[in-house]
PDB file of N, CA, C and O in Angstrom:
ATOM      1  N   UNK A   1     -20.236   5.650  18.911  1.00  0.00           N
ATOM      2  CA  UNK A   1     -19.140   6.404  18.348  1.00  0.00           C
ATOM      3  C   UNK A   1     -18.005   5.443  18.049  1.00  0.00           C
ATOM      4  O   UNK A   1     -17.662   4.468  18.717  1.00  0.00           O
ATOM      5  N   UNK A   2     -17.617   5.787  17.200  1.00  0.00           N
ATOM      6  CA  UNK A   2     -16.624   4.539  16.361  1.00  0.00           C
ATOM      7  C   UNK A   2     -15.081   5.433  16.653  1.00  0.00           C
ATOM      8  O   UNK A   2     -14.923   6.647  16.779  1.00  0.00           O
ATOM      9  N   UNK A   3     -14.226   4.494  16.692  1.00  0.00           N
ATOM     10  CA  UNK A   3     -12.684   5.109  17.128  1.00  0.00           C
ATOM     11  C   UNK A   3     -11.776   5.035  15.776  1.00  0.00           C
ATOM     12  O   UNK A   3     -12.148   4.221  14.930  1.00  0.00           O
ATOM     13  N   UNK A   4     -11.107   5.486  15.618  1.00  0.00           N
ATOM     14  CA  UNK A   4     -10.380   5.630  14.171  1.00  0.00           C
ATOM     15  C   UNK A   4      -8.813   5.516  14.494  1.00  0.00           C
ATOM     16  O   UNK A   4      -8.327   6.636  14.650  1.00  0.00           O
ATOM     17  N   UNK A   5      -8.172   4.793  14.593  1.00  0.00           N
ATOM     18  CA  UNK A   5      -6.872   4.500  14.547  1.00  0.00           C
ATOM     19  C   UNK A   5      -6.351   4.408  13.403  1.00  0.00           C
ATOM     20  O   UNK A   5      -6.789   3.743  12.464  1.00  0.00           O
ATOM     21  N   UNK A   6      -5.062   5.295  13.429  1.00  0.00           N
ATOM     22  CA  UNK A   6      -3.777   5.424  11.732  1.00  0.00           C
ATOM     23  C   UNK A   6      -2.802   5.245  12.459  1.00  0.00           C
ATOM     24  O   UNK A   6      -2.399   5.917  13.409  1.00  0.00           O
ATOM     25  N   UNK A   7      -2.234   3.899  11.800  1.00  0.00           N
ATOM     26  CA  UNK A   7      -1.096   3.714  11.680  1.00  0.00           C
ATOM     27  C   UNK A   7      -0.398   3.678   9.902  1.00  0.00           C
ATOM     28  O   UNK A   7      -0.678   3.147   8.827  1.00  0.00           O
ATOM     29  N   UNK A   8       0.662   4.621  10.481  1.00  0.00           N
ATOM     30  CA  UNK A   8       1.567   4.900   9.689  1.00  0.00           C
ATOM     31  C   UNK A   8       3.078   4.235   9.198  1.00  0.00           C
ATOM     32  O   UNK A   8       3.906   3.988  10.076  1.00  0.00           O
ATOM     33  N   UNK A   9       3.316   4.027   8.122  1.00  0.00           N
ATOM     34  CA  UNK A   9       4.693   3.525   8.136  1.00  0.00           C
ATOM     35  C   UNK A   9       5.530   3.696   6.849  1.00  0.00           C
ATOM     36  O   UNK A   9       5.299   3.348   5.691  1.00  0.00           O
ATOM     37  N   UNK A  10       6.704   4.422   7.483  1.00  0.00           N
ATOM     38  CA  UNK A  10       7.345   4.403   6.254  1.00  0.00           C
ATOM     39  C   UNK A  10       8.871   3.926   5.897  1.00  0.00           C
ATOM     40  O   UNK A  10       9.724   3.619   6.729  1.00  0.00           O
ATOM     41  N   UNK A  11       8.954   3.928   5.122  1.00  0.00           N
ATOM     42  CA  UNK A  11      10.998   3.197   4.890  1.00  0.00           C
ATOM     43  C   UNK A  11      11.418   4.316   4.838  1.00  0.00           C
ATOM     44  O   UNK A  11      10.888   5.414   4.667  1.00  0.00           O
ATOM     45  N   UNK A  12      12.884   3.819   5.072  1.00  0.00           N
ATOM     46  CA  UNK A  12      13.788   4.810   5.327  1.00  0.00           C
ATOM     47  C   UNK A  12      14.147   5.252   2.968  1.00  0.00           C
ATOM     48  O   UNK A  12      13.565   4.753   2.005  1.00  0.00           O
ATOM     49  N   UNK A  13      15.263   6.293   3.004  1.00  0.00           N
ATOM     50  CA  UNK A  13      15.067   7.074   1.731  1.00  0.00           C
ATOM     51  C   UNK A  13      15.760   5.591   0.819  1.00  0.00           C
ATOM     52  O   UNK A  13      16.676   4.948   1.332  1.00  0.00           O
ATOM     53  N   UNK A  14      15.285   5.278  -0.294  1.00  0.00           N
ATOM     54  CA  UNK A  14      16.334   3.934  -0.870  1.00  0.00           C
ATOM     55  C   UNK A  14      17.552   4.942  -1.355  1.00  0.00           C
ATOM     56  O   UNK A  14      17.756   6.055  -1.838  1.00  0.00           O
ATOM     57  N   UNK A  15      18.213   3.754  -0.880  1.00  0.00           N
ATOM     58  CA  UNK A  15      19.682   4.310  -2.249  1.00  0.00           C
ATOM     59  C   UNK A  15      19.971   4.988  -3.253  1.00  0.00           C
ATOM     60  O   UNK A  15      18.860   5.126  -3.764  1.00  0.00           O
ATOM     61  N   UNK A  16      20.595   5.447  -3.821  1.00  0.00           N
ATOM     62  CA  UNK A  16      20.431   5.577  -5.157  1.00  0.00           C
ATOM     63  C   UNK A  16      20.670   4.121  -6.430  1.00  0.00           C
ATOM     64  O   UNK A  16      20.314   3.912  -7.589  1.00  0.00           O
ATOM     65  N   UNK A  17      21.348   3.495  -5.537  1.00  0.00           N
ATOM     66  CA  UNK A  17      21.647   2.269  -6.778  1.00  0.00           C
ATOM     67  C   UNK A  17      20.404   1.404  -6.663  1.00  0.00           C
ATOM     68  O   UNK A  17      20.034   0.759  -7.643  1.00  0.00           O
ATOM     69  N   UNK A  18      19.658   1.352  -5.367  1.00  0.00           N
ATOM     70  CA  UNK A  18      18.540   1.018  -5.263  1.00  0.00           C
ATOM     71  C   UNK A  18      17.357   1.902  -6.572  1.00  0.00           C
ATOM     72  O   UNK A  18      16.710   1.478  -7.530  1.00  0.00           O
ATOM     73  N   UNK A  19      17.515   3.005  -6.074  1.00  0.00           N
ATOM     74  CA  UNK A  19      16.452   3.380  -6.825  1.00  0.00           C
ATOM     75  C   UNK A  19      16.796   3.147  -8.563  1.00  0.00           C
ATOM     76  O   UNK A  19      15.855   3.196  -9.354  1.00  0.00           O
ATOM     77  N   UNK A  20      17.929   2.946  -8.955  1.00  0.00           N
ATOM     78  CA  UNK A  20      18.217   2.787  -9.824  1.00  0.00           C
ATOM     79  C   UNK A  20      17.440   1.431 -10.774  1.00  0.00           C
ATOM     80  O   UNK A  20      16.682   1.341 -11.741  1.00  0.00           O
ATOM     81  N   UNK A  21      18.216   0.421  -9.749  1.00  0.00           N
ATOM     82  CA  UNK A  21      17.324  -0.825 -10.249  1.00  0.00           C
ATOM     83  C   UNK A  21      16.235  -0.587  -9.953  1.00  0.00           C
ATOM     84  O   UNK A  21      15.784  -0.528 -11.096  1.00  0.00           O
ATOM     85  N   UNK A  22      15.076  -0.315  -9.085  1.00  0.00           N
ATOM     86  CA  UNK A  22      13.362  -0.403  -9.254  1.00  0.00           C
ATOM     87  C   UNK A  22      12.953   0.127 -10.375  1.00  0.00           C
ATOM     88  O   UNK A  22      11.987  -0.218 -11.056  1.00  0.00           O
ATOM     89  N   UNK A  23      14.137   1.461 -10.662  1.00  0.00           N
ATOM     90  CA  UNK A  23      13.246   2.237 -11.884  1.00  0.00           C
ATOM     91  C   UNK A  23      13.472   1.270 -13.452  1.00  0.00           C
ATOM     92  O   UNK A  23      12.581   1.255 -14.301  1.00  0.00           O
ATOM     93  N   UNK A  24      14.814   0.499 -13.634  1.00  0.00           N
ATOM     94  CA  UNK A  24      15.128   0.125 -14.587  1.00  0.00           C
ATOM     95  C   UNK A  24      14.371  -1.515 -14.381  1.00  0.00           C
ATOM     96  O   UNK A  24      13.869  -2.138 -15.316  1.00  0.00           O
ATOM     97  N   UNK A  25      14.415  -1.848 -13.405  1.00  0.00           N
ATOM     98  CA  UNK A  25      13.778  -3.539 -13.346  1.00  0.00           C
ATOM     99  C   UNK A  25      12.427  -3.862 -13.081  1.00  0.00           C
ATOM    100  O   UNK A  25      11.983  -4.982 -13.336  1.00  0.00           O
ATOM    101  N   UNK A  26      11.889  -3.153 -12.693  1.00  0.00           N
ATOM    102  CA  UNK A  26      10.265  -3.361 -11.691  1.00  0.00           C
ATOM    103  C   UNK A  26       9.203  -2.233 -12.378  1.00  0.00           C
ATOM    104  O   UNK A  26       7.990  -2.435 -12.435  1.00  0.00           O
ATOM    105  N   UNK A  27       9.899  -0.952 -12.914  1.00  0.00           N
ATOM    106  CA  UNK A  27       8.846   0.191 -14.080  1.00  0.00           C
ATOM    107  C   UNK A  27       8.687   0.127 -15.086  1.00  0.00           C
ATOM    108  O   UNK A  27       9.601  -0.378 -15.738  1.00  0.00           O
ATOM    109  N   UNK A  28       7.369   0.620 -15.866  1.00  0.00           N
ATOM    110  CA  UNK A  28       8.106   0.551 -16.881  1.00  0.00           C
ATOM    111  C   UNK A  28       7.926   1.876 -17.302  1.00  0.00           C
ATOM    112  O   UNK A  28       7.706   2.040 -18.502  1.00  0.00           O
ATOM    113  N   UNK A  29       7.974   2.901 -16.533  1.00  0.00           N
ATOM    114  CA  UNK A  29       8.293   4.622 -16.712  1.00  0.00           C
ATOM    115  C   UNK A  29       9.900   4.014 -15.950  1.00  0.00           C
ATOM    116  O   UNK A  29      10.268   3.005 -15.350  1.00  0.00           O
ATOM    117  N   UNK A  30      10.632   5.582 -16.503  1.00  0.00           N
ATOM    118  CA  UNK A  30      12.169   6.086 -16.326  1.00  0.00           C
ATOM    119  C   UNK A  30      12.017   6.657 -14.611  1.00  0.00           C
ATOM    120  O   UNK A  30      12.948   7.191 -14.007  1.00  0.00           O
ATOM    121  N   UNK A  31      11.302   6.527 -14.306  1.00  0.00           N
ATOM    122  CA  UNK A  31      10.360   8.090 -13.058  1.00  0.00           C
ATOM    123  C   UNK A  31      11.119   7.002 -11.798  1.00  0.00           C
ATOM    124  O   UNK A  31      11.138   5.774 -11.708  1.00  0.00           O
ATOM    125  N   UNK A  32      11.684   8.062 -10.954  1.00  0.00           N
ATOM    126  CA  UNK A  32      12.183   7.876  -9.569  1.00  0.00           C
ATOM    127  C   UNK A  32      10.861   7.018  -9.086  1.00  0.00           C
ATOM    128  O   UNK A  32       9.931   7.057  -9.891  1.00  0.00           O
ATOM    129  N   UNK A  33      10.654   6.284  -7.945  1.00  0.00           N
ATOM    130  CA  UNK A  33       9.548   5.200  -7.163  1.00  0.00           C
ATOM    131  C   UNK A  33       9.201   6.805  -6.377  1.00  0.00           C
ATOM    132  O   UNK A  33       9.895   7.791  -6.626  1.00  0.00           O
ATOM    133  N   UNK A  34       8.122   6.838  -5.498  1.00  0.00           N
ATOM    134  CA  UNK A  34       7.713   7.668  -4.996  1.00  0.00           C
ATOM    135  C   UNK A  34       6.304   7.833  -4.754  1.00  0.00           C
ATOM    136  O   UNK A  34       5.658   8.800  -4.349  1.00  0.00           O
ATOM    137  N   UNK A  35       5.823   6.136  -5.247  1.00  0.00           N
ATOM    138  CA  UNK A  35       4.650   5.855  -4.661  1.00  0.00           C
ATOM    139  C   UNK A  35       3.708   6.031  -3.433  1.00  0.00           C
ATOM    140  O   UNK A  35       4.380   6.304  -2.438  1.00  0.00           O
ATOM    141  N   UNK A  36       2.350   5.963  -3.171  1.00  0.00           N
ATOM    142  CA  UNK A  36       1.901   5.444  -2.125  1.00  0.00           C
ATOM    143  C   UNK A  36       0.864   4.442  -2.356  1.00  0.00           C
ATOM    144  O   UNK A  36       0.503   4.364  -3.530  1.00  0.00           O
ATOM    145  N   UNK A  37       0.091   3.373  -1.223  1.00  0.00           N
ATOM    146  CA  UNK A  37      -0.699   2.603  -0.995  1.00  0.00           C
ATOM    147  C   UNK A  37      -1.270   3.166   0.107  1.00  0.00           C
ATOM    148  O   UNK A  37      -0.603   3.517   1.079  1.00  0.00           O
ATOM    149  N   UNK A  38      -2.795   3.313   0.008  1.00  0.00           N
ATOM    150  CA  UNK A  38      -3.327   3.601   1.273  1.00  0.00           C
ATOM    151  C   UNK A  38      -4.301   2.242   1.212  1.00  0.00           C
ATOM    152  O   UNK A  38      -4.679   1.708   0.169  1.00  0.00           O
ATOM    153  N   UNK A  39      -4.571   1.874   2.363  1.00  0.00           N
ATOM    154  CA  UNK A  39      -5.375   0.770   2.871  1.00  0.00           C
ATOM    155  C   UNK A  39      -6.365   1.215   3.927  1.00  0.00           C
ATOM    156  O   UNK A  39      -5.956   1.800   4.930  1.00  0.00           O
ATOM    157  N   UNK A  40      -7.596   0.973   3.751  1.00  0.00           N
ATOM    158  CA  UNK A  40      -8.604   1.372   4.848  1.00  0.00           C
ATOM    159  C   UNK A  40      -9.153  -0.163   5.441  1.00  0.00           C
ATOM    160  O   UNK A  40      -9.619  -0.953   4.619  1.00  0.00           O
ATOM    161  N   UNK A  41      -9.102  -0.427   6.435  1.00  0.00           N
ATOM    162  CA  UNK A  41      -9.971  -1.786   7.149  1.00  0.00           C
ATOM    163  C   UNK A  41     -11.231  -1.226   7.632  1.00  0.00           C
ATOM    164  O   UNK A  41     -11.261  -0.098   8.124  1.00  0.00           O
ATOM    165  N   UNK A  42     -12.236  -1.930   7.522  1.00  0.00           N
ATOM    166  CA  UNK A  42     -13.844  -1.484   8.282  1.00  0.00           C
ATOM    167  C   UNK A  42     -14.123  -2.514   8.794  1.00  0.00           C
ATOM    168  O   UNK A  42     -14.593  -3.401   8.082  1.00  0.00           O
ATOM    169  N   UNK A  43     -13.926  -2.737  10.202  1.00  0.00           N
ATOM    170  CA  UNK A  43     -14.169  -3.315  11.278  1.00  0.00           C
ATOM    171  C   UNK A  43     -15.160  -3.227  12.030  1.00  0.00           C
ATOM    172  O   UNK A  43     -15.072  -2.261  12.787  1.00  0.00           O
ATOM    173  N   UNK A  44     -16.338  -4.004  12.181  1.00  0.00           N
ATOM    174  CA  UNK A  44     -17.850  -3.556  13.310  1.00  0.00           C
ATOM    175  C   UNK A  44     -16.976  -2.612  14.233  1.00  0.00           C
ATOM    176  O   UNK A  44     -17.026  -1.401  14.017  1.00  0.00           O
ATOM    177  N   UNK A  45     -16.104  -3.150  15.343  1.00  0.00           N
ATOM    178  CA  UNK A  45     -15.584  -2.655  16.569  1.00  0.00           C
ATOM    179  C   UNK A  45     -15.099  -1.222  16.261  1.00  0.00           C
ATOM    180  O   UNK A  45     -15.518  -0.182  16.769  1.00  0.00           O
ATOM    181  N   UNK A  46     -13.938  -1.400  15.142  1.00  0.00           N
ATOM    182  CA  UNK A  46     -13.046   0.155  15.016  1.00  0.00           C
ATOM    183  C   UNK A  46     -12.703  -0.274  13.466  1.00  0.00           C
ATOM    184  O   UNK A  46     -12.299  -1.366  13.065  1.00  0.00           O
ATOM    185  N   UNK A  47     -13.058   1.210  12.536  1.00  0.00           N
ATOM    186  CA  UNK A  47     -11.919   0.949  11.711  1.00  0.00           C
ATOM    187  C   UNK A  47     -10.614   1.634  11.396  1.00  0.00           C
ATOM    188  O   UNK A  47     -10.420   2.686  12.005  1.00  0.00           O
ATOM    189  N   UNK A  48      -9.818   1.288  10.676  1.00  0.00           N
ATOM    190  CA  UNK A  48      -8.122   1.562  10.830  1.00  0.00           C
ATOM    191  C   UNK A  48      -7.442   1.886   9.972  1.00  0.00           C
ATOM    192  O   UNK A  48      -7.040   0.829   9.485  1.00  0.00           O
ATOM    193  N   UNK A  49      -6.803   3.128   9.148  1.00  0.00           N
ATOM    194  CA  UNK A  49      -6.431   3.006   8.581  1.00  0.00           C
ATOM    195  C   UNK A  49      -4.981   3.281   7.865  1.00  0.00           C
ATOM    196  O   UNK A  49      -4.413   4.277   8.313  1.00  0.00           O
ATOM    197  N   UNK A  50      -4.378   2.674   6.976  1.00  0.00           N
ATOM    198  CA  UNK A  50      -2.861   2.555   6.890  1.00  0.00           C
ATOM    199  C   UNK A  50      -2.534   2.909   5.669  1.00  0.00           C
ATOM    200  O   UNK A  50      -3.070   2.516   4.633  1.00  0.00           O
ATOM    201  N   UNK A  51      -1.635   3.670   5.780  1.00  0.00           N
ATOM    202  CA  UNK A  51      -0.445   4.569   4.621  1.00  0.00           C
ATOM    203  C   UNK A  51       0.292   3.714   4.770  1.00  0.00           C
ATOM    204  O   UNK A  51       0.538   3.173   5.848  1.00  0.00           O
ATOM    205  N   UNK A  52       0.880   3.386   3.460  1.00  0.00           N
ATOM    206  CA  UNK A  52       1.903   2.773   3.114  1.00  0.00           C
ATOM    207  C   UNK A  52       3.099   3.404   1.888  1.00  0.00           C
ATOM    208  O   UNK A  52       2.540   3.477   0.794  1.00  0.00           O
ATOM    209  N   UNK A  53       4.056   3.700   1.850  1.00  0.00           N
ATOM    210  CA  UNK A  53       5.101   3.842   0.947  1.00  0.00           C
ATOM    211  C   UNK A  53       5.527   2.651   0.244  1.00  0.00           C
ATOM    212  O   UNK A  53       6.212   1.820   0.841  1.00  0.00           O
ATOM    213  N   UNK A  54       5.199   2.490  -0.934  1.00  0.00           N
ATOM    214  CA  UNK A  54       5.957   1.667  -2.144  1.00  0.00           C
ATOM    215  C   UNK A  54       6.644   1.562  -3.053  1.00  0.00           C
ATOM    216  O   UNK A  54       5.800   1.994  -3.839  1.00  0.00           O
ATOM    217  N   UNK A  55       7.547   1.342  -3.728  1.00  0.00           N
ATOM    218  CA  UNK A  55       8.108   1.419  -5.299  1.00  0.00           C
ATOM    219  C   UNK A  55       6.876   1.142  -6.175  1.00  0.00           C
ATOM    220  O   UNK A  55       5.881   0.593  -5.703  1.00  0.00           O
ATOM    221  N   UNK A  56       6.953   1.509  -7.386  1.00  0.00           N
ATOM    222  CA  UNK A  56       6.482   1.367  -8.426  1.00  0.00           C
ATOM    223  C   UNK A  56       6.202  -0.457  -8.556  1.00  0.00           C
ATOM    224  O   UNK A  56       7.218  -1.139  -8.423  1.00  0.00           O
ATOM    225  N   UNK A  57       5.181  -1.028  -8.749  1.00  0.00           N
ATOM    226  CA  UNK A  57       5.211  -2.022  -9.108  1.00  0.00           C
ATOM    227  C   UNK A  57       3.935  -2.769  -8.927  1.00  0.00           C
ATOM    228  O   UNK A  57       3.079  -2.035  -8.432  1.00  0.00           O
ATOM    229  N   UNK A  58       3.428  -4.239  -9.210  1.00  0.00           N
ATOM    230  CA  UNK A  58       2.415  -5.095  -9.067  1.00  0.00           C
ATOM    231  C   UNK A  58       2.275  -5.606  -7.723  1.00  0.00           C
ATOM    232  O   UNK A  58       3.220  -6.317  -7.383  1.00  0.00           O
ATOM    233  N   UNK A  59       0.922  -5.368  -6.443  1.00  0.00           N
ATOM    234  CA  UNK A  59       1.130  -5.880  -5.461  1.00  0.00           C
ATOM    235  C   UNK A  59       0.242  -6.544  -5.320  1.00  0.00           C
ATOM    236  O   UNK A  59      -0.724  -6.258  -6.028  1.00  0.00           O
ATOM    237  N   UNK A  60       0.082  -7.827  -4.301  1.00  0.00           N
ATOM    238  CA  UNK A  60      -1.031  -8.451  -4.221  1.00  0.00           C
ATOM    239  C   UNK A  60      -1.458  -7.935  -2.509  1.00  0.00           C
ATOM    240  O   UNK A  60      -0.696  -8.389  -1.656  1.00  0.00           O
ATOM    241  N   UNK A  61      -2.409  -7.190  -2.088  1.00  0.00           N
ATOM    242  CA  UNK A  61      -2.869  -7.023  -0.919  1.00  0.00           C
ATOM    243  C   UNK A  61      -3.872  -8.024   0.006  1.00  0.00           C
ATOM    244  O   UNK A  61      -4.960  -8.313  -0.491  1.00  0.00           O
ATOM    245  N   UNK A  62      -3.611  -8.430   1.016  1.00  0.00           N
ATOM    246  CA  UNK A  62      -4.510  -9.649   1.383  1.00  0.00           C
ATOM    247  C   UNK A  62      -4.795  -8.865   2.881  1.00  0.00           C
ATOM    248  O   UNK A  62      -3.859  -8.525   3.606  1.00  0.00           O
ATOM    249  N   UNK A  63      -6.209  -8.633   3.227  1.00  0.00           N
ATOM    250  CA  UNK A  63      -6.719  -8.723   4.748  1.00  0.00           C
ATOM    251  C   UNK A  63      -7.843  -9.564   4.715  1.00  0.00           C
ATOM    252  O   UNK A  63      -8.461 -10.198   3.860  1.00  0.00           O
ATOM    253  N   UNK A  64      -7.933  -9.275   6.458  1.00  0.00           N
ATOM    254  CA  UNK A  64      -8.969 -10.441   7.201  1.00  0.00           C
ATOM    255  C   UNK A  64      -8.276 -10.528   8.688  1.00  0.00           C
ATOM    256  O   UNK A  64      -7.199 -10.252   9.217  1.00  0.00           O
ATOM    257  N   UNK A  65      -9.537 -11.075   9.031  1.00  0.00           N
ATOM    258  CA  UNK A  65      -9.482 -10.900  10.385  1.00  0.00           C
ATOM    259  C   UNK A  65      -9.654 -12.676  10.500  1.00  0.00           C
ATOM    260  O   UNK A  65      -9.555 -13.421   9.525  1.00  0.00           O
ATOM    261  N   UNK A  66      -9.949 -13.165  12.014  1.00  0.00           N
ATOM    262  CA  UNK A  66     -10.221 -14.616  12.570  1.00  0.00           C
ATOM    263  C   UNK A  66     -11.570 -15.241  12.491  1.00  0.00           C
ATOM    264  O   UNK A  66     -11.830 -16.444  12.509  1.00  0.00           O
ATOM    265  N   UNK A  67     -12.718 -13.823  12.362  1.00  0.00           N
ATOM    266  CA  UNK A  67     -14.158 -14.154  12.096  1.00  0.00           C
ATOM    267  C   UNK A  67     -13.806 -14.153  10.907  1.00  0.00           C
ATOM    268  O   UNK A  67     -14.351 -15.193  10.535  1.00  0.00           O
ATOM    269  N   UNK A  68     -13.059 -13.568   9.624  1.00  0.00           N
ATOM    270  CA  UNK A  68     -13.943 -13.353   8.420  1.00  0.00           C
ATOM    271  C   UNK A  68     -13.104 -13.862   7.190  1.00  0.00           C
ATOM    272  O   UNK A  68     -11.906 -14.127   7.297  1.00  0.00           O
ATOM    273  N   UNK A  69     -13.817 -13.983   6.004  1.00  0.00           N
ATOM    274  CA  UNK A  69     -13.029 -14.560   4.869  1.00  0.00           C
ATOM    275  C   UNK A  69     -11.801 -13.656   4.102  1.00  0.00           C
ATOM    276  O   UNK A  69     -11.955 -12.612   3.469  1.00  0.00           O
ATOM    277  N   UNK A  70     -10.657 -14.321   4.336  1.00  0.00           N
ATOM    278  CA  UNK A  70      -9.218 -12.807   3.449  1.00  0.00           C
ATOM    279  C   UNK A  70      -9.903 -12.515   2.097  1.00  0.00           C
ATOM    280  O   UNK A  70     -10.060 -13.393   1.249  1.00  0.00           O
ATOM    281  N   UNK A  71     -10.139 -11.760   2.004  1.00  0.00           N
ATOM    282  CA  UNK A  71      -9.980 -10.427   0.998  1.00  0.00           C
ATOM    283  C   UNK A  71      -8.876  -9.952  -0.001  1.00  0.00           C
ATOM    284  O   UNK A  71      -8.255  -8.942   0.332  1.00  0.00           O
ATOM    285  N   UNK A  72      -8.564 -10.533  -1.142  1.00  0.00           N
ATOM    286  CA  UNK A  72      -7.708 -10.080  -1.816  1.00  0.00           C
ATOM    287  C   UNK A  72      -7.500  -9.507  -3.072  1.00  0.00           C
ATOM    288  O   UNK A  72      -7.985 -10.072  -4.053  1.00  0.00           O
ATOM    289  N   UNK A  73      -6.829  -8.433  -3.207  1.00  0.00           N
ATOM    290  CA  UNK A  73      -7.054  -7.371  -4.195  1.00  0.00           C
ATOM    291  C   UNK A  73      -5.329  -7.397  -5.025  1.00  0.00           C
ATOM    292  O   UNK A  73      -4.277  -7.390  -4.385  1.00  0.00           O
ATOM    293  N   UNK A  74      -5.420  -7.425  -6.366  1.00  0.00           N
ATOM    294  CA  UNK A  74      -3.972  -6.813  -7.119  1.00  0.00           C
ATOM    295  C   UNK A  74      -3.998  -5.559  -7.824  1.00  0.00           C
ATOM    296  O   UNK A  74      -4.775  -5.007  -8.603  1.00  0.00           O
ATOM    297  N   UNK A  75      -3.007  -5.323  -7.348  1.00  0.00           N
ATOM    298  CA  UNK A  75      -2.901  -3.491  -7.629  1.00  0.00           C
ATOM    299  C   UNK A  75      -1.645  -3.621  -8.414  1.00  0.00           C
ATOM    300  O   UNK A  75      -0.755  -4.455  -8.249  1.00  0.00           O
ATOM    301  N   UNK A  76      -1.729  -2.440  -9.501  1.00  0.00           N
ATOM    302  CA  UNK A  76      -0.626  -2.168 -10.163  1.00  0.00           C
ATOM    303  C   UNK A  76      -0.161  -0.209  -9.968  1.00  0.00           C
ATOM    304  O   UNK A  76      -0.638   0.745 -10.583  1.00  0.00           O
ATOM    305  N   UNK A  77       0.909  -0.231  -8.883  1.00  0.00           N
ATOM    306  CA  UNK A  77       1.261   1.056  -8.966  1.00  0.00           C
ATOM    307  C   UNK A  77       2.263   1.935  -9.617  1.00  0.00           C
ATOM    308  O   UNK A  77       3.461   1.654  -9.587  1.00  0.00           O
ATOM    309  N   UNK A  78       1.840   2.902 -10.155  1.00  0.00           N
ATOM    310  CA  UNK A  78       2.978   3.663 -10.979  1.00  0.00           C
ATOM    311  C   UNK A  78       3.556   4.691 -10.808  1.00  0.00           C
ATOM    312  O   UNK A  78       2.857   5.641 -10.458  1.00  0.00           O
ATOM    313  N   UNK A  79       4.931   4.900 -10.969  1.00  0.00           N
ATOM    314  CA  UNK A  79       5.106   6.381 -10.040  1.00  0.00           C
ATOM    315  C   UNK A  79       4.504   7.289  -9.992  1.00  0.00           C
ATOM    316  O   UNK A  79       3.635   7.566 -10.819  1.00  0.00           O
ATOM    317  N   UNK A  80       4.829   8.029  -8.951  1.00  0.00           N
ATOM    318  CA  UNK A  80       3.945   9.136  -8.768  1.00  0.00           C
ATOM    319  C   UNK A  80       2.382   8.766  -7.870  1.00  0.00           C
ATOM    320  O   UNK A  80       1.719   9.413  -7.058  1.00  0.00           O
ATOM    321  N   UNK A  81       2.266   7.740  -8.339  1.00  0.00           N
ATOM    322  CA  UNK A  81       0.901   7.454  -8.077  1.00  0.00           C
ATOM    323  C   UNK A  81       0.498   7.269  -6.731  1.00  0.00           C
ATOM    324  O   UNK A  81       1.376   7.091  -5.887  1.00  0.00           O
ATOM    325  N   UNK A  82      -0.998   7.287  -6.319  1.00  0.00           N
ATOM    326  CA  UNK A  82      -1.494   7.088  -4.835  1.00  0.00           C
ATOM    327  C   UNK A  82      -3.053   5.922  -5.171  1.00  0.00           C
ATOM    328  O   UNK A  82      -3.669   6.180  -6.205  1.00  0.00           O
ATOM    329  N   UNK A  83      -3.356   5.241  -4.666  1.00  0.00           N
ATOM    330  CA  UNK A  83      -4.499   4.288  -4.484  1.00  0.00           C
ATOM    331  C   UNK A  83      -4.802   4.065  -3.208  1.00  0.00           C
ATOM    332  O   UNK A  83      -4.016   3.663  -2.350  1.00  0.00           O
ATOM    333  N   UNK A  84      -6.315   4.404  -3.017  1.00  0.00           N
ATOM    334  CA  UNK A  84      -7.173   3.873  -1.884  1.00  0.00           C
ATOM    335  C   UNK A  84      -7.731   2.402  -1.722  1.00  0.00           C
ATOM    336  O   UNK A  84      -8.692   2.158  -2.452  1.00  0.00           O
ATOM    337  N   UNK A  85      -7.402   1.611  -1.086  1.00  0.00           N
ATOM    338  CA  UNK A  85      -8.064   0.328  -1.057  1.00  0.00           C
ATOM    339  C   UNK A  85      -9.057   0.109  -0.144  1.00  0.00           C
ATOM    340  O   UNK A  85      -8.739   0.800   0.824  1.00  0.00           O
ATOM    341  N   UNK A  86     -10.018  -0.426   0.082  1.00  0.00           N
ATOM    342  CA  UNK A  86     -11.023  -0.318   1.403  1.00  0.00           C
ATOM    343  C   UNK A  86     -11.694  -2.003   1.614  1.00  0.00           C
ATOM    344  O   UNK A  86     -12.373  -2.341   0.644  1.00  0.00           O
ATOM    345  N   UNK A  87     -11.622  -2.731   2.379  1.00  0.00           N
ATOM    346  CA  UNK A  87     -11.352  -3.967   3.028  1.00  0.00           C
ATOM    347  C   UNK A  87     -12.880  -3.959   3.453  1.00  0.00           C
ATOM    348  O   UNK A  87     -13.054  -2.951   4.138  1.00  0.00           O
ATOM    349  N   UNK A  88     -13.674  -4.447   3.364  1.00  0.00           N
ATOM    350  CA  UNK A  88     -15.071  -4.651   4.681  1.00  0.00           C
ATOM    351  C   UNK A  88     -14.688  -5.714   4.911  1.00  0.00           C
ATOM    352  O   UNK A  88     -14.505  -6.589   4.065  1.00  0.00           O
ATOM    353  N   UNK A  89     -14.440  -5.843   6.501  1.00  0.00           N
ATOM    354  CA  UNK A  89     -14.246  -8.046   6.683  1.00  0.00           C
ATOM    355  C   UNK A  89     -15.311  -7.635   7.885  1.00  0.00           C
ATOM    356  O   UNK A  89     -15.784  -8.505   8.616  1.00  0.00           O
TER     357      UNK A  89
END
């Protein structure tokens, strides 16, 4: 039987002058940030998985563990939007 640990994390609400610049500097929709990133790890032992809150924008995601080779994926998120990523290390 395999154990399933979520960890969660989120930022606190941005600014408004914040949200201002992400939407005008980092989008290229008008649209408030209000993203998510979800990340799944699959681990022999346990796997884990993590919600993340983002702005709108290009990310580069990197896992790995000490046995195994990093794993890296670029994502482009857009408001509104949600993406699953899933890691085997």
């Amino acid at each position: 039987m395999s154990v399933l640990q979520n960890f969660y994390m989120s930022e606190t609400e941005p600014m408004e002058n914040e949200r201002t610049h992400v939407c005008r500097y980092h989008s290229q929709s008008h649209q408030h940030p209000g993203t998510s990133l979800q990340t799944r790890k699959h681990a022999q032992s346990s796997p884990e998985d993590f919600h993340i809150e983002v702005s709108p924008g290009t990310y580069k995601i990197t896992a790995g563990t000490q046995d195994s080779q990093e794993q890296t994926r670029v994502v482009r998120i857009n408001a509104g939007e949600s993406m699953n990523l899933t890691f085997h290390l």
